[in-house]
Backbone as JSON, one array per atom type, in Angstrom:
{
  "sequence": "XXXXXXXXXXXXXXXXXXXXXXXXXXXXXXXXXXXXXXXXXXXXXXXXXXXXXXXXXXXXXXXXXXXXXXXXXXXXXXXXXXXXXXXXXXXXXXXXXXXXXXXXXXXXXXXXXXXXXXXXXXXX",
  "N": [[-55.67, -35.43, 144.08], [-55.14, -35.22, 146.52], [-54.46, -38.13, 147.73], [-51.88, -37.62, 147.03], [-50.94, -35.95, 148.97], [-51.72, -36.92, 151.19], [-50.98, -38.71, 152.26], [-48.29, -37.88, 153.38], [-48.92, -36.3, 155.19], [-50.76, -35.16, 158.05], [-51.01, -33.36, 160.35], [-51.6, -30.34, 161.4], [-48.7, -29.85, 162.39], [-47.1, -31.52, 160.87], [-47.91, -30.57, 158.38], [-46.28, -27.86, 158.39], [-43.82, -28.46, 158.71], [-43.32, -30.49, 156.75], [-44.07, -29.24, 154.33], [-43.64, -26.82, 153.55], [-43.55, -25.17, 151.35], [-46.14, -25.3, 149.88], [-47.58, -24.25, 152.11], [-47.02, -21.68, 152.23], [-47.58, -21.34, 149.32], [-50.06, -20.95, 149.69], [-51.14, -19.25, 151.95], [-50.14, -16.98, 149.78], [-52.0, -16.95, 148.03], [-54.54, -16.52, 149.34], [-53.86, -13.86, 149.56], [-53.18, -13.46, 151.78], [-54.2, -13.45, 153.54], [-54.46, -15.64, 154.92], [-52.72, -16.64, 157.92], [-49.68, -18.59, 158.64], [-49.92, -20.54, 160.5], [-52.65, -20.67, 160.26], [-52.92, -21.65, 157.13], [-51.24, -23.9, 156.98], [-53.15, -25.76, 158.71], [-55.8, -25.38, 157.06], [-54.66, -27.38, 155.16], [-54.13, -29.71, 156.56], [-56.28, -30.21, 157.34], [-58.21, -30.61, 154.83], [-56.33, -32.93, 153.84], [-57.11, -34.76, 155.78], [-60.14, -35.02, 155.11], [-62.17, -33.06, 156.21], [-63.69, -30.03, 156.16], [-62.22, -27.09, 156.37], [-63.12, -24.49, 158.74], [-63.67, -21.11, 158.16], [-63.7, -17.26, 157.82], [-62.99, -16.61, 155.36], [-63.49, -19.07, 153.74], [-65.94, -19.93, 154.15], [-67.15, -17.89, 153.19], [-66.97, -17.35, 150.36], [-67.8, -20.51, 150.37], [-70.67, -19.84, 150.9], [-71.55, -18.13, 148.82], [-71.42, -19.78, 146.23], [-73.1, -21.53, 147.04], [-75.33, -20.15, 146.98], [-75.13, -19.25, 144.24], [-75.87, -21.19, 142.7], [-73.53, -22.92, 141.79], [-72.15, -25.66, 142.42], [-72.3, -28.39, 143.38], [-72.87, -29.74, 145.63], [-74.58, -30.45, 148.65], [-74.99, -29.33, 150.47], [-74.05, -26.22, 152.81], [-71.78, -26.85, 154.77], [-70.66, -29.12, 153.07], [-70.12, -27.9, 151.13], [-68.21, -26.05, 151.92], [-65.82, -28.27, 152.43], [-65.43, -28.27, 149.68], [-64.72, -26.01, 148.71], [-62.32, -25.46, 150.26], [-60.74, -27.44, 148.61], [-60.66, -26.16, 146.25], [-59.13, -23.68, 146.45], [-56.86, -25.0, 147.32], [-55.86, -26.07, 144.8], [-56.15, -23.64, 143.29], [-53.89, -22.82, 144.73], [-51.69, -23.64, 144.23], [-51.55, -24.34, 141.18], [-51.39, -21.71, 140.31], [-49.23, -21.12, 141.42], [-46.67, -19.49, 140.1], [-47.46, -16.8, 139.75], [-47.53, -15.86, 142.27], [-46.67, -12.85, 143.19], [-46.14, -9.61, 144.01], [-47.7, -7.17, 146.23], [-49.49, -8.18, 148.42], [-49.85, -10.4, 147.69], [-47.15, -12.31, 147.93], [-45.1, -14.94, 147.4], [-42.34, -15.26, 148.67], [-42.28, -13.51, 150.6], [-44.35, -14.94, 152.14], [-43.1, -17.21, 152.86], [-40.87, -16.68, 153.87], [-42.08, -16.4, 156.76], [-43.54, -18.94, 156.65], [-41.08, -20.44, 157.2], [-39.73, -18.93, 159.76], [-41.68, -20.18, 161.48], [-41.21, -22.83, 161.26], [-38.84, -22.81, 162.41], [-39.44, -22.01, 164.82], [-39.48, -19.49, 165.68], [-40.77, -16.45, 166.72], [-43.12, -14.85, 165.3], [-43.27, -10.8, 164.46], [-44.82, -8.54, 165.89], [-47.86, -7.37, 164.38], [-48.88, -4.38, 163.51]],
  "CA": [[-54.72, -34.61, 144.8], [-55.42, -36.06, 148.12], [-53.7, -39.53, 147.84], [-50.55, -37.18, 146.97], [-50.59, -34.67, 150.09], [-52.21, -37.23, 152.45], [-49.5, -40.08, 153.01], [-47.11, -37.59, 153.78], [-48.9, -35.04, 156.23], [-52.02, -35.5, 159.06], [-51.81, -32.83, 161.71], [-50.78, -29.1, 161.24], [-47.39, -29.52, 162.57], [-46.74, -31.95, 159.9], [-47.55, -29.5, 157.09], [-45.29, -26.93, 158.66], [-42.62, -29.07, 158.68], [-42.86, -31.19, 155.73], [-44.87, -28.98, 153.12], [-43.37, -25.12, 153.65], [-43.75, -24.26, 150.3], [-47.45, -25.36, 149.62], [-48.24, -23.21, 152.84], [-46.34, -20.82, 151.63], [-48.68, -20.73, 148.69], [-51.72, -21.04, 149.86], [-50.8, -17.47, 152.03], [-49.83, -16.05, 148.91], [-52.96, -17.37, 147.25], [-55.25, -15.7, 149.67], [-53.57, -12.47, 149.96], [-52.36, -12.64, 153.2], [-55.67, -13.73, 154.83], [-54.2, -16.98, 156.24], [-51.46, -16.9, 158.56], [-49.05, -19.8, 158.77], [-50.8, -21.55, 161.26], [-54.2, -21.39, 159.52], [-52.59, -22.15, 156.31], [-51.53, -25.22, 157.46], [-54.63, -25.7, 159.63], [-56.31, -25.8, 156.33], [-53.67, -28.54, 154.36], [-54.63, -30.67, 157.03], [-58.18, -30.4, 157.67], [-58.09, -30.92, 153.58], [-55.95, -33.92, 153.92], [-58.42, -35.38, 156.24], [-61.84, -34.6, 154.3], [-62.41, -31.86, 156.52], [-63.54, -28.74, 155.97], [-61.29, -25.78, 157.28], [-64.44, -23.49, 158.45], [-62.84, -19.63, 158.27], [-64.77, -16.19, 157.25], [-63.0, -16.43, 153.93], [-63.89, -20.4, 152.76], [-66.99, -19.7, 154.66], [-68.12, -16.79, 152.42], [-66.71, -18.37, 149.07], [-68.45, -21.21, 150.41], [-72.18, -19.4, 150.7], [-71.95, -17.64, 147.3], [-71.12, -20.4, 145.49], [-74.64, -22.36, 146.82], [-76.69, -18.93, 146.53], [-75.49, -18.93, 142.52], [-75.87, -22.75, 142.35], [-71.98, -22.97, 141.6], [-71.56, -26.17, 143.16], [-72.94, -30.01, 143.43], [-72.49, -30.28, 146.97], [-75.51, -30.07, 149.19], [-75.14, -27.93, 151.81], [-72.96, -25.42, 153.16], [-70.57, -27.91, 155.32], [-70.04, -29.92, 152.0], [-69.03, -26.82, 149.88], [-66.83, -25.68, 152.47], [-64.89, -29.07, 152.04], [-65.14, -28.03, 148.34], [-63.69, -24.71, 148.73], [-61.13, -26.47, 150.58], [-60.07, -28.36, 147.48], [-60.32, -25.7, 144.93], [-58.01, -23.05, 146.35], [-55.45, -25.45, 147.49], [-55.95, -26.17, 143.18], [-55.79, -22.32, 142.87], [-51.98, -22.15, 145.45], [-50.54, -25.06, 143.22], [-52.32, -24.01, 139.63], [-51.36, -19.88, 140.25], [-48.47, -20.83, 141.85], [-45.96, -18.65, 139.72], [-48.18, -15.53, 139.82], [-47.65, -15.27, 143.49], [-45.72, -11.75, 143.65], [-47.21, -8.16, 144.5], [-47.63, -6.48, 147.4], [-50.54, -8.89, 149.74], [-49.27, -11.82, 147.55], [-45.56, -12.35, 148.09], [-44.29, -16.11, 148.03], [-41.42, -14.97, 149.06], [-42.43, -13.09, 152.18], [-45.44, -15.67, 153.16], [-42.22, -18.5, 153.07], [-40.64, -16.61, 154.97], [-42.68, -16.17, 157.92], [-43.53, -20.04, 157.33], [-39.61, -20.18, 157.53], [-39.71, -18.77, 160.69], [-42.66, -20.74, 162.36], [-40.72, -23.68, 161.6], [-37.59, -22.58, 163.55], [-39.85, -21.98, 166.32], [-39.11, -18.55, 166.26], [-41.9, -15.61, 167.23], [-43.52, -13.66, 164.68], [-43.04, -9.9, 165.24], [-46.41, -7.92, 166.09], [-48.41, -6.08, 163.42], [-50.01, -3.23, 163.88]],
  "C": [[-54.63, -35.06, 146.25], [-54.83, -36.83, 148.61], [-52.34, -38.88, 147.7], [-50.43, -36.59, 149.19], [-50.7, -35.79, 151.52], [-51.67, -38.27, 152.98], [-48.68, -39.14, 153.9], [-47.34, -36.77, 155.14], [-50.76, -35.71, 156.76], [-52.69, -34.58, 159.74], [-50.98, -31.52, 160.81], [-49.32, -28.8, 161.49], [-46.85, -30.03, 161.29], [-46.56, -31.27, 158.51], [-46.81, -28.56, 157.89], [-44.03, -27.46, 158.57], [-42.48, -29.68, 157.09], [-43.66, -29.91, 154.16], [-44.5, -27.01, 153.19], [-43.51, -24.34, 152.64], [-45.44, -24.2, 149.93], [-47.76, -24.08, 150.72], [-48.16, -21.87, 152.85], [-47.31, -19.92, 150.55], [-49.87, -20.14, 148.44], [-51.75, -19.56, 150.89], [-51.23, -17.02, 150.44], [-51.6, -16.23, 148.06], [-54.43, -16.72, 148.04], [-54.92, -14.67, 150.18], [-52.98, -12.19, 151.05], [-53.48, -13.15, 154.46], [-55.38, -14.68, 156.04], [-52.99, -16.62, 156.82], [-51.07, -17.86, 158.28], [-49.7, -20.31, 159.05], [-51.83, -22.05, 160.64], [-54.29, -21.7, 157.82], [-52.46, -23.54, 156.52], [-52.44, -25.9, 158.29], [-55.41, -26.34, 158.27], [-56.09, -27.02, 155.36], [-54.29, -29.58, 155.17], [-55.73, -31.01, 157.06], [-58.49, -31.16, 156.27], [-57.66, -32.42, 153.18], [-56.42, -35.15, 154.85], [-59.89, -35.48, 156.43], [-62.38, -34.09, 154.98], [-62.72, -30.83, 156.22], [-63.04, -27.78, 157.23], [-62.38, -24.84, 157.24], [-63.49, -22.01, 159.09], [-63.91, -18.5, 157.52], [-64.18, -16.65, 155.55], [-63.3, -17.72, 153.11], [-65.61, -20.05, 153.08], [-67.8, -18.62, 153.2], [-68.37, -17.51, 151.23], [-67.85, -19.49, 148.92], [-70.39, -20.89, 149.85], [-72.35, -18.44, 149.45], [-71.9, -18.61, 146.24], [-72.51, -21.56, 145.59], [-74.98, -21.54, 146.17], [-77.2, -19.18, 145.12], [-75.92, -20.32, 142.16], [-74.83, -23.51, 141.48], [-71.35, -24.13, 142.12], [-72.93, -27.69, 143.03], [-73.38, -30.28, 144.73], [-74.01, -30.14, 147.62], [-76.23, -29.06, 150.47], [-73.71, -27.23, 152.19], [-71.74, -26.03, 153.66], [-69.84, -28.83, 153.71], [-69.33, -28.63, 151.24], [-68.14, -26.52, 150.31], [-65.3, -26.48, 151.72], [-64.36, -28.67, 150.71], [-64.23, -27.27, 148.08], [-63.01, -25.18, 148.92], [-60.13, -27.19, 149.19], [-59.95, -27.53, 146.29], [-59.05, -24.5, 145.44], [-56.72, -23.83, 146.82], [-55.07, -25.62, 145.63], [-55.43, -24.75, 142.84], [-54.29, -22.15, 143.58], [-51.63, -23.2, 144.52], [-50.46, -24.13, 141.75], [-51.08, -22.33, 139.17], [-49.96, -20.15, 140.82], [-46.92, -19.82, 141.65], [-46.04, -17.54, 139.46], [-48.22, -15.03, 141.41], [-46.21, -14.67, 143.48], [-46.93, -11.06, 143.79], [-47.18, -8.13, 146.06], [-48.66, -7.35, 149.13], [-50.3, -10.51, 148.89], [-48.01, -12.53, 146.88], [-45.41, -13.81, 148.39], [-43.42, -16.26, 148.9], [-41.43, -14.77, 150.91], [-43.24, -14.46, 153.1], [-44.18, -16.88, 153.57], [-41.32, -18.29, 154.08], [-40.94, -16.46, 156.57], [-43.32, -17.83, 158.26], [-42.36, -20.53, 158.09], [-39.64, -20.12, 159.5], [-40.61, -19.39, 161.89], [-42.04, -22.06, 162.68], [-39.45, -23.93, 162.47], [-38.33, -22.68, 164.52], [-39.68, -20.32, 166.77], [-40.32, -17.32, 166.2], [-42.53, -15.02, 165.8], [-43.94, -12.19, 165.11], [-44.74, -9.49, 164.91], [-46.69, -7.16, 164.98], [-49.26, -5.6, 163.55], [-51.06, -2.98, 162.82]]
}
């Protein structure tokens, strides 16, 4: 999956621009957790064998040593891991994103709007 995503995109602007629907997904795919930004934040980091370190890969990450759910050797490596399985889970699931905290629709639009350049309104 890597050699696909990683010709085309480098830095976070790049997935906002070129990849609006993946980021799109990957919202919808964690509920709402990621914003735009750190949606694509994560595409990239991903696309340059990075791990995207956040409370929610982060956690994922440390349950998945605890149970021994994982090859990797330490926490920094699973991250990366995580990294690679829910972008698998926004692709995979991708036609199950409706409902109320996971809306394609809505998260595309608010990428939509990041790529205009235009504000996102405040939520309370």
């Amino acid at each position: 999956m890597t050699s696909t995503i990683s010709r085309k995109v480098r830095s976070q602007q790049d997935v906002i621009q070129r990849l609006p629907c993946l980021t799109a997904h990957l919202i919808a795919e964690t509920l709402g957790y990621l914003t735009p930004e750190a949606a694509a934040k994560a595409i990239a980091c991903y696309t340059r064998s990075e791990g995207f370190f956040c409370e929610w890969y982060y956690d994922w990450g440390e349950r998945r040593l605890a149970s021994g759910n994982t090859e990797c050797d330490g926490l920094r490596e699973t991250i990366k891991e995580v990294g690679e399985l829910v972008l698998r889970n926004a692709i995979r699931r991708r036609s199950h994103h409706r409902g109320p905290m996971a809306e394609f629709r809505q998260a595309l639009a608010l990428v939509r709007q990041l790529r205009q350049g235009c504000q996102r309104p405040a939520t309370r």
